[in-house]
C-alpha positions in Angstrom: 103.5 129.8 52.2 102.8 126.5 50.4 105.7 124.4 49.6 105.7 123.6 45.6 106.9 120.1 44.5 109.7 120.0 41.4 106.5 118.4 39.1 104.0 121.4 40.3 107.2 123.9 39.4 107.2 122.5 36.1 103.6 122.3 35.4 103.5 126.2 36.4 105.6 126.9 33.5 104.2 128.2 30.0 104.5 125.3 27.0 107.8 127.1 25.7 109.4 127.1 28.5 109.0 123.2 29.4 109.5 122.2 25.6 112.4 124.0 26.1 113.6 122.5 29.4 112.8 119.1 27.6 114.9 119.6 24.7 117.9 121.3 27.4 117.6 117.8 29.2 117.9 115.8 25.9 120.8 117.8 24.6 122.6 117.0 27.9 122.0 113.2 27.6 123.4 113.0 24.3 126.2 115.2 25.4 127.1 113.1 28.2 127.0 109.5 25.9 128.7 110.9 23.1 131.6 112.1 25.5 131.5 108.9 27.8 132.5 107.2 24.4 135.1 110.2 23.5 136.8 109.1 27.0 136.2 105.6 26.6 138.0 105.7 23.4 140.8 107.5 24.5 141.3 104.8 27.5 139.8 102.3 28.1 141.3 101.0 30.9 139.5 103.7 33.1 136.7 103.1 35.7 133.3 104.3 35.6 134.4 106.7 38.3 137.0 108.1 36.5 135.2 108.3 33.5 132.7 110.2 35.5 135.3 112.4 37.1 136.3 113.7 33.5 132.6 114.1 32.4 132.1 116.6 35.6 135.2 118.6 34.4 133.6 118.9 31.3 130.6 120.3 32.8 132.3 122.2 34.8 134.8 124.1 31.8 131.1 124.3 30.1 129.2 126.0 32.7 132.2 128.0 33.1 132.2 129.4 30.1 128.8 130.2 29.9 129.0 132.0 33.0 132.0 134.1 31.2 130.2 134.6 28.1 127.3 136.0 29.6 130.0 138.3 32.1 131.5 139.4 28.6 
């Protein structure tokens, strides 16, 4: 069986698919600033590593509830 790199992956995928895995990644990135300065406002005494402490709960509570939703 012939091991597939992450790029050869992706270029197997139909246009939709990677447009949408593009605009997924983007969404993320723009998540992540816009909440880095949320934090940031509300203290900002705090390190980058608590900063990014907070920002994986985030994730986490997100993915989460996506997880429930799609259980529900």
């Amino acid at each position: 069986m012939t091991k597939l790199t992450m790029s050869q992956l992706l270029d197997e995928l139909p246009a939709e698919s990677r447009l949408l895995l593009e605009t997924s990644q983007k969404a993320a990135v723009v998540y992540a600033a816009d909440r880095v300065a949320e934090i940031l406002e509300e203290n900002r005494n705090l390190t980058g590593a608590q900063v990014l402490d907070r920002l994986d709960e985030d994730v986490e509570a997100v993915i989460q509830g996506t997880v429930l939703e799609r259980i529900e």
